[in-house]
C-alpha positions in Angstrom: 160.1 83.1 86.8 159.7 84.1 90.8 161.2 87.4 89.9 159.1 87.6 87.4 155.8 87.3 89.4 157.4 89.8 91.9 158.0 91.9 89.9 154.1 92.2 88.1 152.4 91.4 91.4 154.8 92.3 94.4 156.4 90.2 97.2 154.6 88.6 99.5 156.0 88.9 102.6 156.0 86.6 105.8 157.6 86.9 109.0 160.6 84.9 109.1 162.4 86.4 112.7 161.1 88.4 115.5 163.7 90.3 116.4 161.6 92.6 119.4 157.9 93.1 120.0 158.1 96.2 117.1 161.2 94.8 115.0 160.9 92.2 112.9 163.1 90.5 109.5 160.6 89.4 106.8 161.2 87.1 103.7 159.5 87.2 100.4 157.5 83.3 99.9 158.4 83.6 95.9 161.6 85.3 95.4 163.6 85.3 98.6 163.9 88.6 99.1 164.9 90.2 102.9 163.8 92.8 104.2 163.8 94.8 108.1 161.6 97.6 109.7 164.1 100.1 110.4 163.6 103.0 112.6 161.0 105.0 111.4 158.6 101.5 111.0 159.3 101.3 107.2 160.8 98.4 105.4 164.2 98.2 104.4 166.1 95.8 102.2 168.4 93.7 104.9 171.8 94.5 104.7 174.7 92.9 106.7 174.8 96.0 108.8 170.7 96.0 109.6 171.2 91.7 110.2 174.0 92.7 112.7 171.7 95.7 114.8 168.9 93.3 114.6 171.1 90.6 116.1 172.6 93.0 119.1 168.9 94.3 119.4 167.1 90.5 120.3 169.7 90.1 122.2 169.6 93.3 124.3 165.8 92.6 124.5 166.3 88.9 125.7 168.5 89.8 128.5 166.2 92.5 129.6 162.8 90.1 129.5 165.0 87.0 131.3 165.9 88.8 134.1 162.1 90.7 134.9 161.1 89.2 138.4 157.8 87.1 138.0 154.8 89.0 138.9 153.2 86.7 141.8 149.3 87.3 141.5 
């Protein structure tokens, strides 16, 4: 039945990681369904080679935010 509503309304999708600031991994709330921007901003459906980029990405972009010296104002 969740396909079903999918698939005559489209997915609905939420946020379910933030990977960077402009990368993020989305979920559809009905059927499940992952999905990734990829490069070019568009969505892609979130393969076990996109899940392991996203995961070396966050945390390439955590090291490199952890280690920025604290701005004193």
């Amino acid at each position: 039945m969740k396909k079903f509503f999918c698939s005559l309304f489209g997915h609905h999708f939420r946020i379910s990681k933030s990977v960077t600031s402009h990368i993020k991994e989305y979920s559809c709330v009905h059927c499940g369904k992952q999905v990734t921007t990829d490069a070019s901003g568009n969505l892609s459906l979130l393969t076990p080679e996109l899940r392991e980029i996203n995961e070396t990405l966050e945390n390439i972009y955590q090291k490199r935010h952890s280690h920025r010296p604290q701005q004193v104002a």
